[in-house]
PDB file with SEQRES, HELIX, SHEET and CRYST1 records, atoms N, CA, C and O in Angstrom:
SEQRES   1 A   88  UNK UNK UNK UNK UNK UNK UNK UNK UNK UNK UNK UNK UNK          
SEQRES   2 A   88  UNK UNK UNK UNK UNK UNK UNK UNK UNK UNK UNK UNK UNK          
SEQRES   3 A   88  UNK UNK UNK UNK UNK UNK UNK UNK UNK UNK UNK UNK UNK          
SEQRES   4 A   88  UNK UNK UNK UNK UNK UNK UNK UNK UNK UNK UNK UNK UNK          
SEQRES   5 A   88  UNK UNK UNK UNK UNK UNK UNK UNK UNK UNK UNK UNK UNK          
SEQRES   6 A   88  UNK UNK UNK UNK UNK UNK UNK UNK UNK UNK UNK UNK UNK          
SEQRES   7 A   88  UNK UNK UNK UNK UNK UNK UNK UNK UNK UNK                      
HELIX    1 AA1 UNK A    6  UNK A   21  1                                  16    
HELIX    2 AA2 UNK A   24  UNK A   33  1                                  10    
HELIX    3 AA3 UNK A   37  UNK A   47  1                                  11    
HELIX    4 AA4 UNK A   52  UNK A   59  1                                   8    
HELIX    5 AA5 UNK A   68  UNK A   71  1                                   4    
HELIX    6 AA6 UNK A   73  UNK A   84  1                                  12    
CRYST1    1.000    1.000    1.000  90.00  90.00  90.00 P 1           1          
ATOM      1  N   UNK A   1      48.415  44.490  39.476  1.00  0.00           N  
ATOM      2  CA  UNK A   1      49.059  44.793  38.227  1.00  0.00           C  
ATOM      3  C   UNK A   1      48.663  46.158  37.691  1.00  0.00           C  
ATOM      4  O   UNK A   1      49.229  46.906  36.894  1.00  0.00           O  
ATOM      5  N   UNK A   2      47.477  46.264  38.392  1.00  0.00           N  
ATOM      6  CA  UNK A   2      47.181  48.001  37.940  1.00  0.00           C  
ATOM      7  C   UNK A   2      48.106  49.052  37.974  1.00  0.00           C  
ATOM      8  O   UNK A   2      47.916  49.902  37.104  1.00  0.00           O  
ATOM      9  N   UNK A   3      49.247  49.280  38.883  1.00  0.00           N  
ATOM     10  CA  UNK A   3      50.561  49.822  39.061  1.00  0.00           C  
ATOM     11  C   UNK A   3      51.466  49.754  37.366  1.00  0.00           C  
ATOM     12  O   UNK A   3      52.075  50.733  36.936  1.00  0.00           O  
ATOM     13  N   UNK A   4      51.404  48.857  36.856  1.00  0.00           N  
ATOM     14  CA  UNK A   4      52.366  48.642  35.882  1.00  0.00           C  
ATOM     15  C   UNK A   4      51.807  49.472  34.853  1.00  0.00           C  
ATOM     16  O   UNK A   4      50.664  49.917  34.964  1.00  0.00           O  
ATOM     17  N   UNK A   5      52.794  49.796  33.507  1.00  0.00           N  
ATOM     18  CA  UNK A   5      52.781  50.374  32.313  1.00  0.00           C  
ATOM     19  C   UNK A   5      52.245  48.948  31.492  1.00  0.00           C  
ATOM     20  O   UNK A   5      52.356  47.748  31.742  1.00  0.00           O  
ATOM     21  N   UNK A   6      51.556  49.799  30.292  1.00  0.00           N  
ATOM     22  CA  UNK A   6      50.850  48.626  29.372  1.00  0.00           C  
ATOM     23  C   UNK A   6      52.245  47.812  28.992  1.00  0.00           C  
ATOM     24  O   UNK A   6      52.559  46.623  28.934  1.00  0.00           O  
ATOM     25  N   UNK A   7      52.850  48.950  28.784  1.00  0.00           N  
ATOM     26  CA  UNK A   7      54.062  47.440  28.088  1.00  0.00           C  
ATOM     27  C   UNK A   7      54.445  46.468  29.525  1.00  0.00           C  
ATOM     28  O   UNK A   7      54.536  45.245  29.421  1.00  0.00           O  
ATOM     29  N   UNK A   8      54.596  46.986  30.495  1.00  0.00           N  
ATOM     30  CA  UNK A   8      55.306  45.916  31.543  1.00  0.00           C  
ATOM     31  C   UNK A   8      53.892  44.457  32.021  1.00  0.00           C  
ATOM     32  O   UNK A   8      54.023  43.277  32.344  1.00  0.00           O  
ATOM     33  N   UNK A   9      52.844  45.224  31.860  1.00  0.00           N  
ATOM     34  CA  UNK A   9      51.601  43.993  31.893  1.00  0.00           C  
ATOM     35  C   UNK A   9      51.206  43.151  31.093  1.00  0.00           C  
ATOM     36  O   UNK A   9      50.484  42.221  31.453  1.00  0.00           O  
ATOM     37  N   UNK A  10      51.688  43.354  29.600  1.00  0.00           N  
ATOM     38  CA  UNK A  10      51.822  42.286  28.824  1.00  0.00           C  
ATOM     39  C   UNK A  10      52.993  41.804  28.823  1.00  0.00           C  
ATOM     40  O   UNK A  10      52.907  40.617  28.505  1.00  0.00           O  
ATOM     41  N   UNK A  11      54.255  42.163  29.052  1.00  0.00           N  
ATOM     42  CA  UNK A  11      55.042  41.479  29.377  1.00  0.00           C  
ATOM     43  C   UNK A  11      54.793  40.327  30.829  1.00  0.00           C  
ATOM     44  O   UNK A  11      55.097  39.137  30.742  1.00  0.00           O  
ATOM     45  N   UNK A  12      54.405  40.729  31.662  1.00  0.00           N  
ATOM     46  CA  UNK A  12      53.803  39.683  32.765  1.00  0.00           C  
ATOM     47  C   UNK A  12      53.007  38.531  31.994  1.00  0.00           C  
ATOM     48  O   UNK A  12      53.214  37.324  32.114  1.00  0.00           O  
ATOM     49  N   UNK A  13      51.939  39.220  31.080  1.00  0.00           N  
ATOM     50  CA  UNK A  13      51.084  38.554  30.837  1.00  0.00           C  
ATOM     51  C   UNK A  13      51.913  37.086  29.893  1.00  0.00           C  
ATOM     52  O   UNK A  13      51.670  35.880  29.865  1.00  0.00           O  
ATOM     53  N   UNK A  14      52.864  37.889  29.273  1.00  0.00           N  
ATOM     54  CA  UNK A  14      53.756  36.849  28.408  1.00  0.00           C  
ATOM     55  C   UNK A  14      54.348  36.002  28.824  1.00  0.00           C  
ATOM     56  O   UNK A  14      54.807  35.031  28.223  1.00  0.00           O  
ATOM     57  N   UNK A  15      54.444  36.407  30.476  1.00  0.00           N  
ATOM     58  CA  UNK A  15      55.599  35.482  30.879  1.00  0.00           C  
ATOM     59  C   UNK A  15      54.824  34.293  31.421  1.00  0.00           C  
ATOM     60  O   UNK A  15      55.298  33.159  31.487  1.00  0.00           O  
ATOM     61  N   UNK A  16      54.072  34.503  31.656  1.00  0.00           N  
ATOM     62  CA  UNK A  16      53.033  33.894  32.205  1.00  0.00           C  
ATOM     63  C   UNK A  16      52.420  32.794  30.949  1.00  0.00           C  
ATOM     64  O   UNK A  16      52.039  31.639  31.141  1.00  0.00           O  
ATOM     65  N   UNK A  17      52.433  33.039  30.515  1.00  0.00           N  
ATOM     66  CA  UNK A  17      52.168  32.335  28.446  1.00  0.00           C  
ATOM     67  C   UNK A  17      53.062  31.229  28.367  1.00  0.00           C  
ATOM     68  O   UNK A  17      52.949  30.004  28.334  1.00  0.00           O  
ATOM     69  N   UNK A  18      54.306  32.350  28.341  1.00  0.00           N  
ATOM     70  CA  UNK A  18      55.423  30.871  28.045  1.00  0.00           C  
ATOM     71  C   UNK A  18      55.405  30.063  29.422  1.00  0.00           C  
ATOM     72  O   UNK A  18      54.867  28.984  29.171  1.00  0.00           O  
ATOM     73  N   UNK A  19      55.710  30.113  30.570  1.00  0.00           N  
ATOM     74  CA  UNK A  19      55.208  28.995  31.272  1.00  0.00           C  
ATOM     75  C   UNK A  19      54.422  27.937  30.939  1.00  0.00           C  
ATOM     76  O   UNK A  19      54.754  26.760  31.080  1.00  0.00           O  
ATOM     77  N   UNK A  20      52.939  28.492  30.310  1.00  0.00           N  
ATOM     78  CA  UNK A  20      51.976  27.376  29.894  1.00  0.00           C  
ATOM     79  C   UNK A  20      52.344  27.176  28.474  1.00  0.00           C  
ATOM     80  O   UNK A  20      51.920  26.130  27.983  1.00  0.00           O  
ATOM     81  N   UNK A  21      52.770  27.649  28.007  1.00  0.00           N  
ATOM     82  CA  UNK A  21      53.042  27.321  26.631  1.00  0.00           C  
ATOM     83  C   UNK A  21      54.415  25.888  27.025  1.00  0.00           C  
ATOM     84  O   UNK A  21      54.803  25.452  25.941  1.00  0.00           O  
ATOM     85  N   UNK A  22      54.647  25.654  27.410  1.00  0.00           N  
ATOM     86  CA  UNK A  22      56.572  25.062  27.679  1.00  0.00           C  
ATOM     87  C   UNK A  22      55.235  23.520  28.493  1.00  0.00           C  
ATOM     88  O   UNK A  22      55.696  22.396  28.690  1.00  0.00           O  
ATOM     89  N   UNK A  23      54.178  23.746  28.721  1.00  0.00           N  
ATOM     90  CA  UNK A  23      53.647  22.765  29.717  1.00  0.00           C  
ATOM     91  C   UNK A  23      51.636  22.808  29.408  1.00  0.00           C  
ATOM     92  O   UNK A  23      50.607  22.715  30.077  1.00  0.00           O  
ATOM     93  N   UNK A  24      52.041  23.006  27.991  1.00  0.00           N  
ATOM     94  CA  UNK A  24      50.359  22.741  27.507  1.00  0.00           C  
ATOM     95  C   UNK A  24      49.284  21.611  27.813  1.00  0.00           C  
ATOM     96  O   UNK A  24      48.076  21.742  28.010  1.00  0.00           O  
ATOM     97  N   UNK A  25      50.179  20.296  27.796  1.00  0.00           N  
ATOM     98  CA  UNK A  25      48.914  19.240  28.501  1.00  0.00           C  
ATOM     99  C   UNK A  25      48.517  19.811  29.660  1.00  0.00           C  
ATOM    100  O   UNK A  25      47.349  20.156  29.837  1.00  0.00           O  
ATOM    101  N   UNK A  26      49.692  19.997  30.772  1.00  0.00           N  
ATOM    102  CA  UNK A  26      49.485  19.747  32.422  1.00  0.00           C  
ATOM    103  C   UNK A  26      48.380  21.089  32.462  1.00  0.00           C  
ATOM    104  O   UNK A  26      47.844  21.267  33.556  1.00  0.00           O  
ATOM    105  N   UNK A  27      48.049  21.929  31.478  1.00  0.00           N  
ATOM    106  CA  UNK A  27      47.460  23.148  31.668  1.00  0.00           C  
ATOM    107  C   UNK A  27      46.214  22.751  31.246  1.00  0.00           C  
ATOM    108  O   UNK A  27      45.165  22.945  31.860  1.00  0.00           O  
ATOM    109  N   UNK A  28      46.386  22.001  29.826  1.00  0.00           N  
ATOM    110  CA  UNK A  28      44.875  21.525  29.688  1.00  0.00           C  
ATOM    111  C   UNK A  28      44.155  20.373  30.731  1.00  0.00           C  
ATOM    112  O   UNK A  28      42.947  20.161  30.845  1.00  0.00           O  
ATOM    113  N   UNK A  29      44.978  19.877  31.263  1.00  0.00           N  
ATOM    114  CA  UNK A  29      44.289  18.688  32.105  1.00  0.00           C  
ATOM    115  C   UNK A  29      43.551  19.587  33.388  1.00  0.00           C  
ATOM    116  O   UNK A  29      42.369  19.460  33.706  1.00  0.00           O  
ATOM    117  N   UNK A  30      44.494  20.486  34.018  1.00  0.00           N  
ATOM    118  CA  UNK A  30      44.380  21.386  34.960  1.00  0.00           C  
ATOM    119  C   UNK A  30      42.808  22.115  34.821  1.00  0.00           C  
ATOM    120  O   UNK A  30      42.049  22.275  35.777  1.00  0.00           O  
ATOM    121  N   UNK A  31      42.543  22.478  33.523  1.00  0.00           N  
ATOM    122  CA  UNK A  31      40.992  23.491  32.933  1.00  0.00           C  
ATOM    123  C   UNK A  31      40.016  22.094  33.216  1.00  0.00           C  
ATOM    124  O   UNK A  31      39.084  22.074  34.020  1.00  0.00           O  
ATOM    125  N   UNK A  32      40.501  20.819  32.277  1.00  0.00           N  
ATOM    126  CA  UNK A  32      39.123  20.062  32.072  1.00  0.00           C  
ATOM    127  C   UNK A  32      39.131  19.390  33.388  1.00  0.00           C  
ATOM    128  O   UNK A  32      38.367  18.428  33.464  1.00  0.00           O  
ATOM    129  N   UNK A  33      39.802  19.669  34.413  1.00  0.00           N  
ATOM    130  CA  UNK A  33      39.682  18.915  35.604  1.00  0.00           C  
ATOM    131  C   UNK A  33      38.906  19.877  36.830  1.00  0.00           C  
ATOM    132  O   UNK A  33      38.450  19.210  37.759  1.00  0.00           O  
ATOM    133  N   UNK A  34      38.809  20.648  36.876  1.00  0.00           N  
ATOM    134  CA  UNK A  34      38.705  22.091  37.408  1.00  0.00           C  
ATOM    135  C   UNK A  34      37.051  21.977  37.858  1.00  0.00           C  
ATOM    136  O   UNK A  34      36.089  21.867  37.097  1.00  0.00           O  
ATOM    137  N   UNK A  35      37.052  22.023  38.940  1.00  0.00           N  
ATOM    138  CA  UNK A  35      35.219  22.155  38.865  1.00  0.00           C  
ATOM    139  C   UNK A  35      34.512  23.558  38.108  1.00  0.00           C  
ATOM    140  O   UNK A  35      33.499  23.616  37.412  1.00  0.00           O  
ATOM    141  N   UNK A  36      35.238  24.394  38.430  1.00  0.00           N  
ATOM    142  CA  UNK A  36      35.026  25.879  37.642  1.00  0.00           C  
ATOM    143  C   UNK A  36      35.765  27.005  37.679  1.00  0.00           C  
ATOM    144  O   UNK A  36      36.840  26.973  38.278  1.00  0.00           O  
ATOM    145  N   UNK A  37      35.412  27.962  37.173  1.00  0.00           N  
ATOM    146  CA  UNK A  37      36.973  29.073  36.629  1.00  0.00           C  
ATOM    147  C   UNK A  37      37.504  29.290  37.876  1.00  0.00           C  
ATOM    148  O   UNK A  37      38.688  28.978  38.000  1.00  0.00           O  
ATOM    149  N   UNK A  38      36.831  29.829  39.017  1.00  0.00           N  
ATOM    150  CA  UNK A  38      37.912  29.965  40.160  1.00  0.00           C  
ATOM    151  C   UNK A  38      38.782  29.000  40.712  1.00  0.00           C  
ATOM    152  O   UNK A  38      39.833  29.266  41.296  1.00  0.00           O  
ATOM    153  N   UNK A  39      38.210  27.601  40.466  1.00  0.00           N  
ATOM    154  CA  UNK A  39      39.313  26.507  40.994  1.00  0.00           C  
ATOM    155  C   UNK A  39      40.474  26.598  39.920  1.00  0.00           C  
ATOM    156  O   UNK A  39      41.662  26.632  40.241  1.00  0.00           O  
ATOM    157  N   UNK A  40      40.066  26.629  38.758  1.00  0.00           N  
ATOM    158  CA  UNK A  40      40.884  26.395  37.634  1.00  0.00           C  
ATOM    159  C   UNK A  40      42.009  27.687  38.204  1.00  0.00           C  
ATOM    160  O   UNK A  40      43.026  27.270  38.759  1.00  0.00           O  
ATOM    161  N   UNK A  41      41.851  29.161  38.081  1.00  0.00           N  
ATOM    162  CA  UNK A  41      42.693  30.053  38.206  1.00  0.00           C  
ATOM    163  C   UNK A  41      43.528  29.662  39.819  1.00  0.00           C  
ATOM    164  O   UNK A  41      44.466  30.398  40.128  1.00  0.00           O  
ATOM    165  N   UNK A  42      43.268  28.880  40.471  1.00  0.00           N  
ATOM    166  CA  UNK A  42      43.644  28.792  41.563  1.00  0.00           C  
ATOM    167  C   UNK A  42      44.608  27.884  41.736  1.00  0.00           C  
ATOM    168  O   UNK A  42      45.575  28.029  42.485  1.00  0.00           O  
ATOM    169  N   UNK A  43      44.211  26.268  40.578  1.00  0.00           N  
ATOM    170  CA  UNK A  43      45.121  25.469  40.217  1.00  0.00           C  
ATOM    171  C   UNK A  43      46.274  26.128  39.363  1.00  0.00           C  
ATOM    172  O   UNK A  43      47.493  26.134  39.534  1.00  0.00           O  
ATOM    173  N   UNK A  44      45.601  26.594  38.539  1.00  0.00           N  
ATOM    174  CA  UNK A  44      47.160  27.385  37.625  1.00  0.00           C  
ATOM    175  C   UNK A  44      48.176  28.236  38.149  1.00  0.00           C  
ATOM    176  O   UNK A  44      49.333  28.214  37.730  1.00  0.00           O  
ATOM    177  N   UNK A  45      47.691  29.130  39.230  1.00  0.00           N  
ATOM    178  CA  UNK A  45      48.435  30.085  39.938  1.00  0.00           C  
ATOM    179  C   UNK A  45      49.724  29.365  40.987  1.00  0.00           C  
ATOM    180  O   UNK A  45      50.782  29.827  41.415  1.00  0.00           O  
ATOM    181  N   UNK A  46      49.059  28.051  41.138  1.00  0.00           N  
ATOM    182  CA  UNK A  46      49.767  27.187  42.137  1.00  0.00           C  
ATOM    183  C   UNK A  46      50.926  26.242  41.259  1.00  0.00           C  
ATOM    184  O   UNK A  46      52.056  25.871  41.577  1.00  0.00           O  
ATOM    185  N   UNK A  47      50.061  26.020  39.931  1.00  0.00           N  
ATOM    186  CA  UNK A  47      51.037  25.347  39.236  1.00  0.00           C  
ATOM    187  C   UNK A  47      52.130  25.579  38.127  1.00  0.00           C  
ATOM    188  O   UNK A  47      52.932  24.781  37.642  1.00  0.00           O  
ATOM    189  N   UNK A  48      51.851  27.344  37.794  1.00  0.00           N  
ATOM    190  CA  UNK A  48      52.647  27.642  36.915  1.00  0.00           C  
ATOM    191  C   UNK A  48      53.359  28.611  38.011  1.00  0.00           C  
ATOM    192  O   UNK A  48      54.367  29.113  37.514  1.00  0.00           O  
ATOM    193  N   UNK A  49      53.206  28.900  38.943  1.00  0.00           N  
ATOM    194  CA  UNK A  49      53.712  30.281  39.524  1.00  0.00           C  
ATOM    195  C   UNK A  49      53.368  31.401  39.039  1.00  0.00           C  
ATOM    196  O   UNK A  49      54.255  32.192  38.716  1.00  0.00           O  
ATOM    197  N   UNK A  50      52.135  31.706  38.887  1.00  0.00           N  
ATOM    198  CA  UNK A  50      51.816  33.091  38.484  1.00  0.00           C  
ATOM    199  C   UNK A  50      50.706  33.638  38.968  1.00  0.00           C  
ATOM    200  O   UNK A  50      50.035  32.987  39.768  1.00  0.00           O  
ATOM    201  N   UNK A  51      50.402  34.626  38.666  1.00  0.00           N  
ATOM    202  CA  UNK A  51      49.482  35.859  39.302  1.00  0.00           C  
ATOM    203  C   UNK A  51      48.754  35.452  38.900  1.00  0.00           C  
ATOM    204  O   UNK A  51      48.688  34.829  37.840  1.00  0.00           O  
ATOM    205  N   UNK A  52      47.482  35.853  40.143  1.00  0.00           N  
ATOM    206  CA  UNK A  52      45.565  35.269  39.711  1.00  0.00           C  
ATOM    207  C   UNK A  52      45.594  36.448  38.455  1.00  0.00           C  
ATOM    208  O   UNK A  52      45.141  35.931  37.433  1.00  0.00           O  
ATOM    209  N   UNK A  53      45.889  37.502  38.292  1.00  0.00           N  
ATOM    210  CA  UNK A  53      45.728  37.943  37.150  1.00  0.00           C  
ATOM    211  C   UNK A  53      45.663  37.134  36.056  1.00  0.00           C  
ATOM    212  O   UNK A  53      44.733  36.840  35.305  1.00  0.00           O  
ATOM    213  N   UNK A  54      47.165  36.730  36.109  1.00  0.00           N  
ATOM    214  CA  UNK A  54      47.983  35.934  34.827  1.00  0.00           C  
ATOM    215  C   UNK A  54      47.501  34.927  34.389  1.00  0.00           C  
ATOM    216  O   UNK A  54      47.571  34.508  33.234  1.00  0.00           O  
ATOM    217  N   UNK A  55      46.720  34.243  35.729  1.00  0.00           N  
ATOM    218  CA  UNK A  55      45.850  33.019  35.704  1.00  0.00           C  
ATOM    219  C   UNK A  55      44.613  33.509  34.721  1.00  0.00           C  
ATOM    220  O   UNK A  55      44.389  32.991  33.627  1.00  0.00           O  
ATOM    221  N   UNK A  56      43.968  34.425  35.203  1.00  0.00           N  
ATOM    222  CA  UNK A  56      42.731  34.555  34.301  1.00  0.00           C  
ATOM    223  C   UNK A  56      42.835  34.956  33.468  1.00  0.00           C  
ATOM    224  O   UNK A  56      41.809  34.780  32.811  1.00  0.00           O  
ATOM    225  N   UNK A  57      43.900  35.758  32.699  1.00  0.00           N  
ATOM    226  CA  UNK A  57      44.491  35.533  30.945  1.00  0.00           C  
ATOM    227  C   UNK A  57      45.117  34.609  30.703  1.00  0.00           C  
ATOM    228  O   UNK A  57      45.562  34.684  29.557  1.00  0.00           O  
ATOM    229  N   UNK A  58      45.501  33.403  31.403  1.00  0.00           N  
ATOM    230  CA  UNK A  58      45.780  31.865  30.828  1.00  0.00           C  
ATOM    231  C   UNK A  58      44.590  31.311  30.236  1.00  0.00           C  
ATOM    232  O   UNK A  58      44.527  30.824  29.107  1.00  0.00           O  
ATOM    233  N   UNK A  59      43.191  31.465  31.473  1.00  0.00           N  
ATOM    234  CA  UNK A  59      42.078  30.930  31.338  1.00  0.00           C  
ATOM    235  C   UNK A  59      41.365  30.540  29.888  1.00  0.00           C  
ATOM    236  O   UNK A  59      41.052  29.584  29.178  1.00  0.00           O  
ATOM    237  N   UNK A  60      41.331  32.682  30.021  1.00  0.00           N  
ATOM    238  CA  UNK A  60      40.312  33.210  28.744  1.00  0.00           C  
ATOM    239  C   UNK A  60      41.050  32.908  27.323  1.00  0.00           C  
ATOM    240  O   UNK A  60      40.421  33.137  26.290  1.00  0.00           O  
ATOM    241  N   UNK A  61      42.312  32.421  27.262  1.00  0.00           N  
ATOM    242  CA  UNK A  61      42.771  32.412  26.599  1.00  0.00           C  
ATOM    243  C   UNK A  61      42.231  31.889  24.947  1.00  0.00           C  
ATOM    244  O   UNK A  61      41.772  30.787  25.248  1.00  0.00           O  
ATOM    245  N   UNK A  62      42.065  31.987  23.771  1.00  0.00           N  
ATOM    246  CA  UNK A  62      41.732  30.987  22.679  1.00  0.00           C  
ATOM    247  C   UNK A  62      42.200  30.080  22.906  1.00  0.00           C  
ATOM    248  O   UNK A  62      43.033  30.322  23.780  1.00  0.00           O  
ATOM    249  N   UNK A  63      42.210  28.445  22.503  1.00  0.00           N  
ATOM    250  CA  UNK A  63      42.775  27.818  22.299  1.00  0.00           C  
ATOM    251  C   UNK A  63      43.981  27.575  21.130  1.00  0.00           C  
ATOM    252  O   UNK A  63      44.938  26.804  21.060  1.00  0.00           O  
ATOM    253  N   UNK A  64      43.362  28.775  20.132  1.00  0.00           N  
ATOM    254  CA  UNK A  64      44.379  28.429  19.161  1.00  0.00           C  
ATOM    255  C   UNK A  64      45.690  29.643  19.058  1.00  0.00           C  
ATOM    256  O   UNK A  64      46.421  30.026  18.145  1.00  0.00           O  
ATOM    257  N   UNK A  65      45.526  30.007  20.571  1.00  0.00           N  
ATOM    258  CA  UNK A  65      46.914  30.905  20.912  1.00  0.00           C  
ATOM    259  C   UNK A  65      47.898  29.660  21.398  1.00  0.00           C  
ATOM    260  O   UNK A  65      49.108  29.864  21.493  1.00  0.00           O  
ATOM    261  N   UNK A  66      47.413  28.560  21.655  1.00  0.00           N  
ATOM    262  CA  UNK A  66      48.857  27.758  22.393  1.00  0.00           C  
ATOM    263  C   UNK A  66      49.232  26.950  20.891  1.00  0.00           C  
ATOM    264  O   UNK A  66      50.344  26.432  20.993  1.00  0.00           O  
ATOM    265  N   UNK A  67      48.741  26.761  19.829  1.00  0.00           N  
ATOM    266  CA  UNK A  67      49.341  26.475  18.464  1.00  0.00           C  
ATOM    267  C   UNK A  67      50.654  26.636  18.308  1.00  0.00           C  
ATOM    268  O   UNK A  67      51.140  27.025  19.370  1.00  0.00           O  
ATOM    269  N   UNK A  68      51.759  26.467  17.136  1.00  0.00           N  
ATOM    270  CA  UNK A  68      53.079  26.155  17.586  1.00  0.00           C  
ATOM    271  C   UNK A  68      53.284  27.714  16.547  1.00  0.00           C  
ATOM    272  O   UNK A  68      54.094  28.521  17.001  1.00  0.00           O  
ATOM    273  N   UNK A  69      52.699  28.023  15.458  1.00  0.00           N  
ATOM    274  CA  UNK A  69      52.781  29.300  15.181  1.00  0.00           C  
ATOM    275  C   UNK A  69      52.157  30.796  15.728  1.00  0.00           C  
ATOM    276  O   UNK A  69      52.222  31.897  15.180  1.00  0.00           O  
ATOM    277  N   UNK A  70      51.526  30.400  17.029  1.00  0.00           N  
ATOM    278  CA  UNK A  70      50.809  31.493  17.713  1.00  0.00           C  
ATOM    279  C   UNK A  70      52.051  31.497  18.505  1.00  0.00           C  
ATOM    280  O   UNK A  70      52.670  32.556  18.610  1.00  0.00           O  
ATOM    281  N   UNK A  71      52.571  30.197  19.193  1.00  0.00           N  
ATOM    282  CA  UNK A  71      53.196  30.452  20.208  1.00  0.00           C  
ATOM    283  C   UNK A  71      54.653  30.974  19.932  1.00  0.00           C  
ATOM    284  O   UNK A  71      55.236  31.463  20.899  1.00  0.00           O  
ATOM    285  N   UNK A  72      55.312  30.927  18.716  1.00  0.00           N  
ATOM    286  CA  UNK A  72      56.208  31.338  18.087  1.00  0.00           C  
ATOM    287  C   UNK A  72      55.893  33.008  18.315  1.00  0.00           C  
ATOM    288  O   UNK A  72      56.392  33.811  19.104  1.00  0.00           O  
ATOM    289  N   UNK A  73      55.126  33.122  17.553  1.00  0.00           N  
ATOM    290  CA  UNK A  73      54.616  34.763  17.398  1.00  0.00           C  
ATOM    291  C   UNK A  73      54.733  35.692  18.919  1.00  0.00           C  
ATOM    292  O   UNK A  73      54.767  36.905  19.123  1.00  0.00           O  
ATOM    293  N   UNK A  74      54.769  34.685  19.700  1.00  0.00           N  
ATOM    294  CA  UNK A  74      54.466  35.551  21.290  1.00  0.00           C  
ATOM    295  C   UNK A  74      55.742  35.568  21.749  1.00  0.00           C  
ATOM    296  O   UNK A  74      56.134  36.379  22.588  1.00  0.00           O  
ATOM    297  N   UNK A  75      56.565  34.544  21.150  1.00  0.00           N  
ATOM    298  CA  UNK A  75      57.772  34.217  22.035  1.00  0.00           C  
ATOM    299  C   UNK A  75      58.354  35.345  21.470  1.00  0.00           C  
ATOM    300  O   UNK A  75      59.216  35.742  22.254  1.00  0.00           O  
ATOM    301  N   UNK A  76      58.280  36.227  20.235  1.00  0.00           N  
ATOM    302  CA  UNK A  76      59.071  36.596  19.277  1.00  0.00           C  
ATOM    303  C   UNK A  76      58.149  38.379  20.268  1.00  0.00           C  
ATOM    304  O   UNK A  76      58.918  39.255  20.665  1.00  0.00           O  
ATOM    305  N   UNK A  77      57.228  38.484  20.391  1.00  0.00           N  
ATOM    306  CA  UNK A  77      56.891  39.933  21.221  1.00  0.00           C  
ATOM    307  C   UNK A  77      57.298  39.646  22.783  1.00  0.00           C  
ATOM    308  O   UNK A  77      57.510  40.595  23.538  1.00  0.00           O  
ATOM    309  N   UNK A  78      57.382  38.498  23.162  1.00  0.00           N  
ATOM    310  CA  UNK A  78      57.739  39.011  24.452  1.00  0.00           C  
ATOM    311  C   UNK A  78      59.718  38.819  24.375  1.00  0.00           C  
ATOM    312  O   UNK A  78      60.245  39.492  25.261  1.00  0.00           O  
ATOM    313  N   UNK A  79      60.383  38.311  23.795  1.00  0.00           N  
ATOM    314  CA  UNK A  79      61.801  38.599  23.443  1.00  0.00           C  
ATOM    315  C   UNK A  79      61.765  39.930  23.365  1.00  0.00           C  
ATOM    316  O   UNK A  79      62.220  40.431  24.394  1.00  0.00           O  
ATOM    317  N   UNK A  80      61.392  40.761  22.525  1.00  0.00           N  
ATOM    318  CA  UNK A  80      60.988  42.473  22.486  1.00  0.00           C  
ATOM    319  C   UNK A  80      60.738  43.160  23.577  1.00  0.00           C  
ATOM    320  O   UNK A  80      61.072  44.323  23.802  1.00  0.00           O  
ATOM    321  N   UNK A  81      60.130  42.420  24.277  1.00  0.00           N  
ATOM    322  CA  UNK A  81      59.510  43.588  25.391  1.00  0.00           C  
ATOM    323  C   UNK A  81      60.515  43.421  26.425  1.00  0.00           C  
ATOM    324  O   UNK A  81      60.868  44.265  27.248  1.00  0.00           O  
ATOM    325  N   UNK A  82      61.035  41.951  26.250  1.00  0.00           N  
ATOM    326  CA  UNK A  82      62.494  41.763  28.004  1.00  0.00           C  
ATOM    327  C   UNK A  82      63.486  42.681  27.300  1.00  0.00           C  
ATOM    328  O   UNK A  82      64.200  43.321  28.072  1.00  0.00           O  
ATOM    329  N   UNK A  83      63.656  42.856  26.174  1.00  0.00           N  
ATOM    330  CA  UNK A  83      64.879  43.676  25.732  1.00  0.00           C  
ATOM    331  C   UNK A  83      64.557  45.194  26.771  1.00  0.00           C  
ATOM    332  O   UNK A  83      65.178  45.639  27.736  1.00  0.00           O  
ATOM    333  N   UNK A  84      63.227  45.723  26.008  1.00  0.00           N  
ATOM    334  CA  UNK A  84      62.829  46.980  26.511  1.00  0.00           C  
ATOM    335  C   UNK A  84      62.631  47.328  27.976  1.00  0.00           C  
ATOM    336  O   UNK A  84      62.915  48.317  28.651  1.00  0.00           O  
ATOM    337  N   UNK A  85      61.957  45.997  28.264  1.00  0.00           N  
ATOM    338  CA  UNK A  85      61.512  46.402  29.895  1.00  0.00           C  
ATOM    339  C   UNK A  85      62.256  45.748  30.839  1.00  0.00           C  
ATOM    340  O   UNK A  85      62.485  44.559  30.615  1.00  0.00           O  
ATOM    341  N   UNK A  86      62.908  46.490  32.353  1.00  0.00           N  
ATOM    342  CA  UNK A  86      63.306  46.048  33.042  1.00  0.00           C  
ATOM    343  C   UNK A  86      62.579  45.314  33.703  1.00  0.00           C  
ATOM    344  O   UNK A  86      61.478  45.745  34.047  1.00  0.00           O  
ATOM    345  N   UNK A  87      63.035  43.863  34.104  1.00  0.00           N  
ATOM    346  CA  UNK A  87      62.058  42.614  35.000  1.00  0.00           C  
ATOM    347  C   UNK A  87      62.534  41.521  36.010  1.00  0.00           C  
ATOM    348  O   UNK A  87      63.374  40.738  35.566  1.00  0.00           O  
ATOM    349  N   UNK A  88      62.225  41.391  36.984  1.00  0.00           N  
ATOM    350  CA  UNK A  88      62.743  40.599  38.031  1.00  0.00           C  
ATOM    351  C   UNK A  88      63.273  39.656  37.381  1.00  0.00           C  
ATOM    352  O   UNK A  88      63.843  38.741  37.975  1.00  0.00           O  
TER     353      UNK A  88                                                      
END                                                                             
């Protein structure tokens, strides 16, 4: 991801969000089941479809970013950024 512009890596990073955001239990079960962060990023990468990057900003994530007004707030910057940035 080092290749990309800041805006196109938080856009990844977003997309990667709403995936787990759309599927918050199966993500939390996925962490408290996990023997440790590398299994965990390894389960998520497999189960959301996304980059070990993306995985380890799912990880580190707060918990109170998957809230229904955090997750509003993200849906509402990454709508912004697909406008701006071209994306597979």
């Amino acid at each position: 991801m080092s290749s990309m512009s800041p805006e196109a890596e938080r856009l990844h990073l977003l997309m990667a969000y709403k995936a787990v955001a759309a599927r918050k239990v199966d993500f939390l079960e996925i962490v408290a089941t996990s023997s440790d962060a590398a299994h965990a990023i390894e389960r998520i990468v497999d189960s959301f479809s996304v980059s070990e990057s993306a995985a380890n900003y799912l990880l580190t994530l707060q918990l109170f970013r998957l809230t229904t007004s955090e997750s509003e707030r993200m849906a509402g910057e990454l709508a912004a950024l697909e406008i701006r940035i071209p994306h597979p």
